[in-house]
ZAVEXDO-539844 format. One record per residue: residue in one letter; x, y, z of N, C-alpha, C in turn. Coordinates in pm, whole numbers, padded with zeros to 5 digits, always signed. Layout:
BEGIN
AXYZXYZXYZ/...
This chain:
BEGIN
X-03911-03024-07392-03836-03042-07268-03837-02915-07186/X-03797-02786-07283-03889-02670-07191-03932-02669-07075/X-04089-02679-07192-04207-02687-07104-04220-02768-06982/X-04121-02900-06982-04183-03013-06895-04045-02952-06764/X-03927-02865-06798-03886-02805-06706-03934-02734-06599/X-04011-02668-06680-04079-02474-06623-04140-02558-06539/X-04259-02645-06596-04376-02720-06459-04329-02777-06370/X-04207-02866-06386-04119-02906-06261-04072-02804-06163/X-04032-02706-06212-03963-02577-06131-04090-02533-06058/X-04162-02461-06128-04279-02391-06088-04380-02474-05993/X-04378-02628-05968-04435-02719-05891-04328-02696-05795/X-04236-02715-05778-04146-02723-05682-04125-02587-05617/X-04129-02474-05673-04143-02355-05615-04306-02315-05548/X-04370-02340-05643-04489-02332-05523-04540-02384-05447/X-04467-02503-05408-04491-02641-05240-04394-02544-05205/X-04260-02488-05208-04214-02399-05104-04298-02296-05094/X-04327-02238-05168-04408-02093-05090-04535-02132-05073/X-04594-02233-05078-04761-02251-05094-04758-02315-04919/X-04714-02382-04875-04733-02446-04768-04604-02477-04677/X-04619-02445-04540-04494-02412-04460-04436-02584-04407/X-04539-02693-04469-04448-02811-04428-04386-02859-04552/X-04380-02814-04598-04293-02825-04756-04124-02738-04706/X-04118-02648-04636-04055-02597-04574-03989-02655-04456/X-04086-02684-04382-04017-02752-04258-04029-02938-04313/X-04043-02954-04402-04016-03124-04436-04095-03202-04341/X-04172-03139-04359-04297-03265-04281-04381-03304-04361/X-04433-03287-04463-04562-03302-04563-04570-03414-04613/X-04447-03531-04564-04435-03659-04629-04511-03708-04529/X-04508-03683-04382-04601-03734-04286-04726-03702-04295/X-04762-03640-04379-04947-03670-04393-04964-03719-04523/X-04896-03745-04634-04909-03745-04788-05005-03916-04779/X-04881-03997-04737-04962-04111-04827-05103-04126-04752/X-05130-04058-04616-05259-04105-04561-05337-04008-04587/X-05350-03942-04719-05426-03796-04746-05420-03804-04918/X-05377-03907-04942-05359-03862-05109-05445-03916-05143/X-05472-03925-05282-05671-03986-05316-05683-04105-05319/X-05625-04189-05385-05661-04325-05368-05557-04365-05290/X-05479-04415-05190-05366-04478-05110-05408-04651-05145/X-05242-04711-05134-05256-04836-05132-05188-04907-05028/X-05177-05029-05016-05146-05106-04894-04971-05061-04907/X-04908-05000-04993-04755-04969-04963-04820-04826-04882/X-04868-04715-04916-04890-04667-04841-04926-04673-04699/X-05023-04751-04657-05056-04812-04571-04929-04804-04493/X-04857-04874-04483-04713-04902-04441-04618-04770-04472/X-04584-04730-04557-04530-04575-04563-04528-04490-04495/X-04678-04499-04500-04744-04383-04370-04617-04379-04212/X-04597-04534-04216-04580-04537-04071-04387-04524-04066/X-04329-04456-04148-04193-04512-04184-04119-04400-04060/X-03991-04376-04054-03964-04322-03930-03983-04151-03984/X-03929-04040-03890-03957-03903-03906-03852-03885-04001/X-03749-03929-04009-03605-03918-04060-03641-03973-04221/X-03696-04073-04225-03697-04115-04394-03817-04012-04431/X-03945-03954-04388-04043-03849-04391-03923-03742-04477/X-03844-03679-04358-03798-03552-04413-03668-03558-04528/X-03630-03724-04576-03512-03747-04691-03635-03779-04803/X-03708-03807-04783-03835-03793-04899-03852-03669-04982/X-03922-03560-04857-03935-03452-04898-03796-03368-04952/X-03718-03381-04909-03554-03310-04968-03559-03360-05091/X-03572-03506-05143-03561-03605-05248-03667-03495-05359/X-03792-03502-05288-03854-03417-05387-03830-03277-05435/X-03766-03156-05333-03718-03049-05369-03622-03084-05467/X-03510-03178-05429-03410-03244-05544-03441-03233-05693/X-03579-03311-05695-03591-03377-05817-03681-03243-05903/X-03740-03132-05819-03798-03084-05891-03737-02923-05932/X-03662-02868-05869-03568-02749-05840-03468-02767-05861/X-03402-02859-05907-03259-02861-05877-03272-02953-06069/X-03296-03061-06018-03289-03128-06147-03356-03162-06309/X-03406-02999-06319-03465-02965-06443-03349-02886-06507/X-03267-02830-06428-03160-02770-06486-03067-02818-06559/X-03049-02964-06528-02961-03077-06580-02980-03056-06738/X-03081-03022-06775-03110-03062-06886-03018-02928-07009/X-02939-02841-06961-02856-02755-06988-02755-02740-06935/X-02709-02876-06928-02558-02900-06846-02482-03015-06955/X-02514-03025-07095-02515-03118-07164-02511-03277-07193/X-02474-03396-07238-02582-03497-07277-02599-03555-07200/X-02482-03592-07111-02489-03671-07017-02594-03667-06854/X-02584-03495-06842-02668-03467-06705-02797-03511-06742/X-02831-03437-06936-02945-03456-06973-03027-03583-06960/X-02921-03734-06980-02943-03841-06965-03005-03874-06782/X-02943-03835-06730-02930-03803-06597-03092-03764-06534/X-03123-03656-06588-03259-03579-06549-03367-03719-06636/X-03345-03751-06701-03440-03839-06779-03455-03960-06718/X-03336-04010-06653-03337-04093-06506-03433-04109-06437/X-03334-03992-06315-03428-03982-06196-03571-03922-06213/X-03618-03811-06325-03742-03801-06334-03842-03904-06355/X-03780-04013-06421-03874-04131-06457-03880-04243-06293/X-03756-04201-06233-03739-04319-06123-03841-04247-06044/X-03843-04111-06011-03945-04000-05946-04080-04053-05966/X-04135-04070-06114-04257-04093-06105-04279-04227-06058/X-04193-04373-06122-04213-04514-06061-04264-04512-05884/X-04154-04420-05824-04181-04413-05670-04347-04321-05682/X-04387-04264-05719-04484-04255-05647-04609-04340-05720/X-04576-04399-05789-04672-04452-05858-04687-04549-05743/X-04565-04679-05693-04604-04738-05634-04675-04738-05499/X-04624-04572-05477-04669-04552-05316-04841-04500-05327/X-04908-04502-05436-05040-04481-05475-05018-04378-05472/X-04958-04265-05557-04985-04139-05617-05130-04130-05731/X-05123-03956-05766-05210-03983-05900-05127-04104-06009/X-05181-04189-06007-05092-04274-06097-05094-04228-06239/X-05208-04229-06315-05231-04191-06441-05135-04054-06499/X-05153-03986-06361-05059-03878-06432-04939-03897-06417/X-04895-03996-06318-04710-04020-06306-04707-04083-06430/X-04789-04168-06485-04739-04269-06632-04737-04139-06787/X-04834-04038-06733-04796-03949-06846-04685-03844-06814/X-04641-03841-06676-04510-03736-06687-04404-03775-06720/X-04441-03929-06768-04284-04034-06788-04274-03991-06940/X-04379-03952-07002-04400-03916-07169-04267-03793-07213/X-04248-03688-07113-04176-03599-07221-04050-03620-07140/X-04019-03704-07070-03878-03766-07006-03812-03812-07096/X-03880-03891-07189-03839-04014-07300-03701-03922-07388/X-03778-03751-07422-03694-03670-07481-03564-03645-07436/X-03537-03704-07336-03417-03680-07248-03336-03736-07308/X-03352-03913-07359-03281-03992-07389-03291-04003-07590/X-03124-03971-07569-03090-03981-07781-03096-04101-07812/X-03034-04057-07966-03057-04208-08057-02968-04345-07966/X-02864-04298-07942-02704-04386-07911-02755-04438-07729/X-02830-04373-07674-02878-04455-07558-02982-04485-07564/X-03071-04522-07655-03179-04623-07710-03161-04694-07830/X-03043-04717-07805-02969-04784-07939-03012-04930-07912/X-03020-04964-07772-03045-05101-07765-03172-05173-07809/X-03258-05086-07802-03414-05101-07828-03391-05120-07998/X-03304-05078-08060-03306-05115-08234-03254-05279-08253/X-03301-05261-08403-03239-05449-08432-03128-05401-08497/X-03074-05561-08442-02947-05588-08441-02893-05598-08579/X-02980-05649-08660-02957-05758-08792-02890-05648-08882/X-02783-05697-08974-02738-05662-09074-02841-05575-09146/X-02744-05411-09131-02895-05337-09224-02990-05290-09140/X-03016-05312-09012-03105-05287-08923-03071-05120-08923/X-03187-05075-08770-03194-04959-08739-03060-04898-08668/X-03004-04989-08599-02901-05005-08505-02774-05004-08611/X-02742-05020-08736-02659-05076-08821-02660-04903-08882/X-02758-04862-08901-02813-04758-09000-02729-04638-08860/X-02782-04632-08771-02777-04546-08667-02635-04514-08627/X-02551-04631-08614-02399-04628-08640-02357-04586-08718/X-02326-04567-08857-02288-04537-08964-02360-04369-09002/X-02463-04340-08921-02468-04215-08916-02375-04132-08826/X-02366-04189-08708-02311-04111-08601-02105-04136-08577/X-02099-04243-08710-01959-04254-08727-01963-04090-08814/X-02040-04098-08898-01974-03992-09021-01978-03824-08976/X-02088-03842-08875-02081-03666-08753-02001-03664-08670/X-01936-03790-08660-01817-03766-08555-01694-03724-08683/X-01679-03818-08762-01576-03751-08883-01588-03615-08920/X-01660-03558-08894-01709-03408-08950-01774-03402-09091/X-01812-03499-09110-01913-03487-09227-02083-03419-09244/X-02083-03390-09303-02183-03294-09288-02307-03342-09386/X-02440-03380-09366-02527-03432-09441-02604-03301-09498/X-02598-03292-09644-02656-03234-09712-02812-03155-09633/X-02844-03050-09609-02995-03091-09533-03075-03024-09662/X-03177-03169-09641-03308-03162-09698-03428-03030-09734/X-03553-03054-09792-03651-02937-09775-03728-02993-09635/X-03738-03099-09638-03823-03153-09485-03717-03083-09349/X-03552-03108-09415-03510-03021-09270-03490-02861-09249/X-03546-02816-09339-03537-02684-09365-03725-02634-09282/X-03765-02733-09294-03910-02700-09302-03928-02697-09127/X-03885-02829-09069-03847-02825-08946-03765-02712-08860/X-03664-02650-08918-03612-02545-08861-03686-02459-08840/X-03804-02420-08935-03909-02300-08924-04007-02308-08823/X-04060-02446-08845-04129-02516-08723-04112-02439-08605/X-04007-02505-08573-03925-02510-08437-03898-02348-08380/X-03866-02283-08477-03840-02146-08433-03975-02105-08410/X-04053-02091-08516-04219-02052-08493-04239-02115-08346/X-04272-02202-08295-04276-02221-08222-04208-02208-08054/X-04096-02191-08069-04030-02133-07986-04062-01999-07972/X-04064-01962-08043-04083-01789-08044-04225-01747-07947/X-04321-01839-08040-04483-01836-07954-04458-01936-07779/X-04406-01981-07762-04367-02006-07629-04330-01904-07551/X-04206-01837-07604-04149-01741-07522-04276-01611-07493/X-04331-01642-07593-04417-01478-07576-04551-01519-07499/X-04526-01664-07503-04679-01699-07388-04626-01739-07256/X-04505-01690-07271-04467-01765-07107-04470-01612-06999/X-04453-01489-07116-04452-01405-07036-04514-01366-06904/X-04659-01373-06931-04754-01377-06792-04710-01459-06718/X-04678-01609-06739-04656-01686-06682-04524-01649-06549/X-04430-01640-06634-04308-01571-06528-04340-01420-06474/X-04404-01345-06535-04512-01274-06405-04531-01305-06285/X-04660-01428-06330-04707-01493-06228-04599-01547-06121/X-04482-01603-06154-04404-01648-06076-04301-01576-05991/X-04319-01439-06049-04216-01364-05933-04341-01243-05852/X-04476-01314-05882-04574-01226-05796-04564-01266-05661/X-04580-01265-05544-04609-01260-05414-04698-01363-05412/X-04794-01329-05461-04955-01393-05477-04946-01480-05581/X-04825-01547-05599-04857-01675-05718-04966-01745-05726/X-05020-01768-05843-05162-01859-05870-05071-02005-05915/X-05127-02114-05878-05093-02200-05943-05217-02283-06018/X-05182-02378-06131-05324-02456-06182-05361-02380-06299/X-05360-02248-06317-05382-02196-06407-05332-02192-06534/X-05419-02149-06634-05387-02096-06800-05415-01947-06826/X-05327-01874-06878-05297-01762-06945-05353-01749-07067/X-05365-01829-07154-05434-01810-07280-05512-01883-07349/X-05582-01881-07452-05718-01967-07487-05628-02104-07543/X-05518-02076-07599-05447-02217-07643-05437-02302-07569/X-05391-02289-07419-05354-02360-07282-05221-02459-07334/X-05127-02340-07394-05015-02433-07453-04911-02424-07304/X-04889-02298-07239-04839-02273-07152-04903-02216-07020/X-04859-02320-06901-04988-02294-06837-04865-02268-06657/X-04971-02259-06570-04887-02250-06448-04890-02397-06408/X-04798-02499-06309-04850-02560-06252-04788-02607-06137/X-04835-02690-06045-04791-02704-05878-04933-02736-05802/X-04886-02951-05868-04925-02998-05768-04892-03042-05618/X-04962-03032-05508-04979-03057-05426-04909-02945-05363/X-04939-02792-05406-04914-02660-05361-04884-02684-05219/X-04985-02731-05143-05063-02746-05022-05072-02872-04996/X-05077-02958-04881-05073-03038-04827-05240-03057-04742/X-05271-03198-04772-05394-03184-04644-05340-03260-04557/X-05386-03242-04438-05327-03274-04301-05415-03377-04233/X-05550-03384-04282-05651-03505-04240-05732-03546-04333/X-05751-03690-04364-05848-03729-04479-05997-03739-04443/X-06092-03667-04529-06246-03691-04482-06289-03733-04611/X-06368-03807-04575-06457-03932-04672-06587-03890-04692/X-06656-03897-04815-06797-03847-04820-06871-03985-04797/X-06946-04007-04678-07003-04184-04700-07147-04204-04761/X-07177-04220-04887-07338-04215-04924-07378-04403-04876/X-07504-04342-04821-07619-04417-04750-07746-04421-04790/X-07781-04569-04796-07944-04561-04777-08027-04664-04723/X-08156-04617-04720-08255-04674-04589-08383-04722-04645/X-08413-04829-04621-08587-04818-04675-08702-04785-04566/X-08634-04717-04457-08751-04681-04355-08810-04579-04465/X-08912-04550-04427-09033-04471-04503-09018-04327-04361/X-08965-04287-04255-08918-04194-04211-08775-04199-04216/X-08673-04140-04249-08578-04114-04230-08510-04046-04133/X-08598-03999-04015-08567-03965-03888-08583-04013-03781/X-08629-04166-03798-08681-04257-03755-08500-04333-03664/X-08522-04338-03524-08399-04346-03457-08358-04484-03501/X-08457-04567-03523-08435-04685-03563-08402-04748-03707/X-08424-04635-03752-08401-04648-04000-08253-04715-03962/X-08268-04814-04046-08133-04875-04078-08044-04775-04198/X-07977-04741-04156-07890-04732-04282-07761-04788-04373/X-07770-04860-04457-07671-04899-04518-07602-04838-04582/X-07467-04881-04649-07362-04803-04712-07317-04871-04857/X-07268-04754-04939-07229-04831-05074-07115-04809-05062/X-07064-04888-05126-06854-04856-05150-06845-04815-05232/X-06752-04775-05274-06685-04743-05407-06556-04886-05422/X-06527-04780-05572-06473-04970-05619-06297-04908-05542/X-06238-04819-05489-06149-04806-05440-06107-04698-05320/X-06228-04615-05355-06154-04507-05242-06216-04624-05074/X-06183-04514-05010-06183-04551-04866-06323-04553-04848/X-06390-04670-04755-06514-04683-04716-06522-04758-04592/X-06530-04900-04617-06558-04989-04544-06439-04990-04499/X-06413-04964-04366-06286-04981-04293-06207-05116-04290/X-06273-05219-04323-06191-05340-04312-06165-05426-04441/X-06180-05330-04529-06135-05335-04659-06022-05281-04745/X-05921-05341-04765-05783-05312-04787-05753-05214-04929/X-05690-05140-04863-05678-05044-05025-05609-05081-05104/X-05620-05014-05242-05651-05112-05360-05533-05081-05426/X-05448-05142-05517-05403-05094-05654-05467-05075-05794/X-05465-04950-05850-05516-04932-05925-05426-04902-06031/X-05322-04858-06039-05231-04809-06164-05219-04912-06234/X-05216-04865-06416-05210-04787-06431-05368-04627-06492/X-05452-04682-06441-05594-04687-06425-05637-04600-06326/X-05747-04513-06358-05804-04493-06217-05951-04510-06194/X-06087-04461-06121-06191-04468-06099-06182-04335-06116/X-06295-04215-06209-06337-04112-06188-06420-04098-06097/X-06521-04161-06053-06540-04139-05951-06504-04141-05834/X-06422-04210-05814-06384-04243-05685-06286-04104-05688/X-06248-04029-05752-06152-03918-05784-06214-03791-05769/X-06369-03784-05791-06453-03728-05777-06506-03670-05635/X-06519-03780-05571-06540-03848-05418-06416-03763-05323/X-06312-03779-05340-06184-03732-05278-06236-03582-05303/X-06259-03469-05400-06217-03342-05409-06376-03289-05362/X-06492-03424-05352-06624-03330-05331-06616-03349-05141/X-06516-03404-05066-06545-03434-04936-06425-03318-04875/X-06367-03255-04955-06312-03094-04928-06416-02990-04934/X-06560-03016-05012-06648-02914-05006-06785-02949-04970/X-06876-02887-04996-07008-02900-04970-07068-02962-05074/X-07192-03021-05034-07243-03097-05164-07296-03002-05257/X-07341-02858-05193-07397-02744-05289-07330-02707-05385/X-07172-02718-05357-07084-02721-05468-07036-02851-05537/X-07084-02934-05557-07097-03063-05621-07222-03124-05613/X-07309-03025-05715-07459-03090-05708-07424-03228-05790/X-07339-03297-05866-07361-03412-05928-07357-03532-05830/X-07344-03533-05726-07360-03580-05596-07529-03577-05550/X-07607-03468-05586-07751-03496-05593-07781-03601-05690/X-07725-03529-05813-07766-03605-05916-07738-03784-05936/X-07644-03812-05846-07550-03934-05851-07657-04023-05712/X-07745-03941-05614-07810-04027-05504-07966-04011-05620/X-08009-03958-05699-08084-03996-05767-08065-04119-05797/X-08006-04132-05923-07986-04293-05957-07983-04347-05858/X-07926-04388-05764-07944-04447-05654-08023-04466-05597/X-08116-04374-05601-08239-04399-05566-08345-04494-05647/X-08299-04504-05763-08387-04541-05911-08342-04685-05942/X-08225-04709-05893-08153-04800-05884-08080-04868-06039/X-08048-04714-06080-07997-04699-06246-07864-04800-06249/X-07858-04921-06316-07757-04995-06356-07646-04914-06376/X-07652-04806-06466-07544-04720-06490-07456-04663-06377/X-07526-04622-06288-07499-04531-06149-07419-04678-06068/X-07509-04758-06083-07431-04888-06017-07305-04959-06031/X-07285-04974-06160-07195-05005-06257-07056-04964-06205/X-07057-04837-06129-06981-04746-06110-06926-04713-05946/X-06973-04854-05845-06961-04854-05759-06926-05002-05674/X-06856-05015-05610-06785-05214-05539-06930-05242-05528/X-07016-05179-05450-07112-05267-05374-07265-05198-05360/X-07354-05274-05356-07479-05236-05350-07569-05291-05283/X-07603-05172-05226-07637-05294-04989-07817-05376-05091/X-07850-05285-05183-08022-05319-05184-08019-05392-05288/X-07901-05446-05300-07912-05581-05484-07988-05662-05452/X-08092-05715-05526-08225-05810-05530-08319-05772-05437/X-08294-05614-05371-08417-05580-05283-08478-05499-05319/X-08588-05430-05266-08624-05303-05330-08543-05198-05330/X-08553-05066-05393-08500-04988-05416-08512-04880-05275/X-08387-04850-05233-08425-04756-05105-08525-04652-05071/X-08563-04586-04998-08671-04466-05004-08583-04363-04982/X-08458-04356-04922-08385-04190-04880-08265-04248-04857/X-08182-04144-04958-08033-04112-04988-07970-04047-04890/X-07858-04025-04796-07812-03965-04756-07651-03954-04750/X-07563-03843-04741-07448-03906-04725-07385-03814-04602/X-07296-03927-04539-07239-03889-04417-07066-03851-04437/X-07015-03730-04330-06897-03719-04386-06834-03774-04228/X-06707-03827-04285-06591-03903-04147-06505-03881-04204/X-06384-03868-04100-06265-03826-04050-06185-03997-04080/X-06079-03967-04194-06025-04159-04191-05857-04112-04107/X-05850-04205-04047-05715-04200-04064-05659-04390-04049/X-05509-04384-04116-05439-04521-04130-05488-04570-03998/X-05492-04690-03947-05462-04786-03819-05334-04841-03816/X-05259-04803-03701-05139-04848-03649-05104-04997-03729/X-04990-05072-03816-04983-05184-03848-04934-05257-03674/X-05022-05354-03669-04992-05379-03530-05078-05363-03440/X-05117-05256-03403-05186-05221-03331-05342-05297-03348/X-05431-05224-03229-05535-05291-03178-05620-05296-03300/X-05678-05187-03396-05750-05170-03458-05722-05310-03615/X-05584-05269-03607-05526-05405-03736-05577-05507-03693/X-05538-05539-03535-05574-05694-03517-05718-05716-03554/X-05772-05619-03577-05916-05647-03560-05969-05660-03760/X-05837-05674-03786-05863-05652-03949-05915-05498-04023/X-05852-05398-03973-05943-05284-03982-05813-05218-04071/X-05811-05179-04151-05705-05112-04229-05760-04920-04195/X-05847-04896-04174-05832-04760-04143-05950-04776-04004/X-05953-04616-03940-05970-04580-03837-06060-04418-03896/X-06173-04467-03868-06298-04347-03870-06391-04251-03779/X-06398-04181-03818-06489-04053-03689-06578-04026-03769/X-06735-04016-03706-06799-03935-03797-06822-03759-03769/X-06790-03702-03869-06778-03550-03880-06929-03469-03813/X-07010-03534-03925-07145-03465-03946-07221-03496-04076/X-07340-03454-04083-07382-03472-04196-07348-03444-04313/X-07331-03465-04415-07300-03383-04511-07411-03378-04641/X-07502-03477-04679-07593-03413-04758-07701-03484-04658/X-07844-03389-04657-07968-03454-04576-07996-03584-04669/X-08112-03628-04613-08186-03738-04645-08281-03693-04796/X-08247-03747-04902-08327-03700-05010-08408-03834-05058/X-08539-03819-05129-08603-03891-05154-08628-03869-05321/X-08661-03980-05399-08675-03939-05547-08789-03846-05604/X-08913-03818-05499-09008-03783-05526-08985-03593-05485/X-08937-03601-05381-08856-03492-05324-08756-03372-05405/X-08658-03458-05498-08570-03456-05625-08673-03402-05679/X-08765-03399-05758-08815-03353-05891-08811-03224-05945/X-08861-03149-05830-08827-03007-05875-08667-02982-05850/X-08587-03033-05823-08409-03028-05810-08417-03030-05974/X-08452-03143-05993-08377-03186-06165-08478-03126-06281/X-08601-03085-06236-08690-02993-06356-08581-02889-06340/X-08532-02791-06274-08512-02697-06263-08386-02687-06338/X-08307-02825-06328-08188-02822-06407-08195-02869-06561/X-08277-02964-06556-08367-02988-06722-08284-03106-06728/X-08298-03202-06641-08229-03306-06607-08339-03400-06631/X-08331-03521-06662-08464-03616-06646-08476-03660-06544/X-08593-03690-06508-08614-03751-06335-08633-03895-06418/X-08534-03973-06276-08513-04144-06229-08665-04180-06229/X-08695-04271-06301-08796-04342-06267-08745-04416-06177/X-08837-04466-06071-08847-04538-05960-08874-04705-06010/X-08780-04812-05989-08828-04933-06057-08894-04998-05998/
């Protein structure tokens, strides 16, 4: 419970110092139309008034600064923090957060809650767990004292050993946190038992989409090359395609997709490697994507991918009527036109196998 404190604090302290709309309570107005996968509650979220925006963001300073402390205010606050941290993650799960990780931050919450308020979850029956569990906690309220065991002796050592190696690995850590220059994301030591963390330090303020394309013109500079588009099985693509629910589940790629359209493809060569198959028309590579413009055709001649600017469409507005759930710009290019034959010396060089062409 610690540990799952410090990361609450230390997340919540570095959205205040990491980014000034965390500060001024605006960061709820770009979140759900900027977070990686968004869903149709988002969709709608997006558009909620300025006033519920900035009781959001307070809600979250709340839950992450304020209410880790509970947990040393004894049983009841403790019960308390085990609450709202779990109600914390439900809300963003539904509003399409990282889901996967809201269902595992619900994991060391559970510790919040004792035997006597999960008493209900035991059986009832004569002799049961629930029967057993009473008759323990009658005789510690009498002041009776249970003999302790070698297993609870063994546990005490545990526990201290361990505590002890916490405290002495947290040191850097609280370093790190009264530096100026806080790092967040990071690990201090080869164990990675105690680490820094603070997601969504930073806020992005506009969503860009990486769009991969392909063509069977035999020029690719050809004003007339058709180019088609592949989807993915959830992120944002085809504008008139409604975003998805995915929890409690996600797509790695499509997760992939979100953090490589913050950079260049030079820094995400598996994005070369990923318009290969594509090019080869590898089942595997396919497998791994909604849609595939060249199914039962030949295999394209040149990969390319384009980057655009998404943002929500007004519910209501002109673009909805038109069935359009988002609203796109195109940026610029973002990887050229590659061909499989082109690739070869890319993937000799990496000791990669080259796509046969089917």
């Amino acid at each position: 419970m610690t540990t799952c404190r410090r990361s609450r604090s230390l997340g919540g302290l570095i959205k205040i110092r990491g980014d000034r709309c965390w500060r001024e309570l605006t960061c709820m107005d770009y979140h759900y139309e900027t977070q990686p996968v968004p869903n149709p509650v988002a969709y709608f979220m997006h558009r909620s008034p300025w006033w519920f925006h900035r009781f959001e963001t307070l809600f979250n300073h709340f839950i992450e600064l304020l209410v880790p402390f509970f947990l040393f205010l004894g049983r009841r606050m403790c019960l308390v923090h085990g609450v709202l941290q779990i109600l914390f993650q439900v809300l963003l799960i539904v509003s399409g957060n990282l889901s996967f990780l809201n269902w595992l931050t619900m994991v060391p919450s559970i510790a919040c809650f004792d035997d006597a308020s999960l008493a209900f979850l035991f059986s009832a029956r004569p002799g049961g767990a629930k029967e057993r569990l009473a008759r323990m906690q009658g005789r510690r309220a009498a002041g009776e004292r249970l003999p302790p065991t070698l297993g609870c002796y063994i546990r005490r050592v545990v526990n201290i050993s361990f505590g002890l190696l916490i405290a002495y690995l947290s040191v850097p850590v609280v370093l790190n946190l009264l530096n100026s220059r806080q790092v967040m994301n990071t690990s201090f030591n080869p164990l990675r038992i105690v680490n820094t963390y603070g997601a969504f330090g930073s806020i992005t303020k506009e969503r860009t989409e990486v769009i991969i394309q392909g063509t069977s013109s035999e020029d690719p500079k050809d004003p007339a090359a058709v180019w088609e588009e592949y989807d993915f099985k959830c992120k944002p693509g085809d504008v008139r395609r409604r975003p998805c629910f995915i929890s409690p589940y996600h797509y790695r790629l499509d997760w992939l997709m979100w953090f490589a359209a913050f950079q260049t493809y030079e820094q995400n060569e598996w994005i070369i490697h990923l318009a290969g198959k594509l090019l080869a028309q590898e089942e595997s590579a396919l497998s791994l994507l909604a849609t595939n413009p060249f199914a039962g055709r030949a295999a394209p001649r040149w990969i390319r991918a384009e980057h655009f600017k998404y943002k929500f469409s007004r519910p209501g507005g002109r673009h909805a009527a038109e069935g359009k759930w988002w609203i796109r710009k195109r940026i610029g290019p973002y990887l050229p036109p590659v061909s499989l034959e082109g690739l070869r010396k890319f993937y000799e060089d990496r000791h990669w196998a080259h796509p046969a062409r089917p």
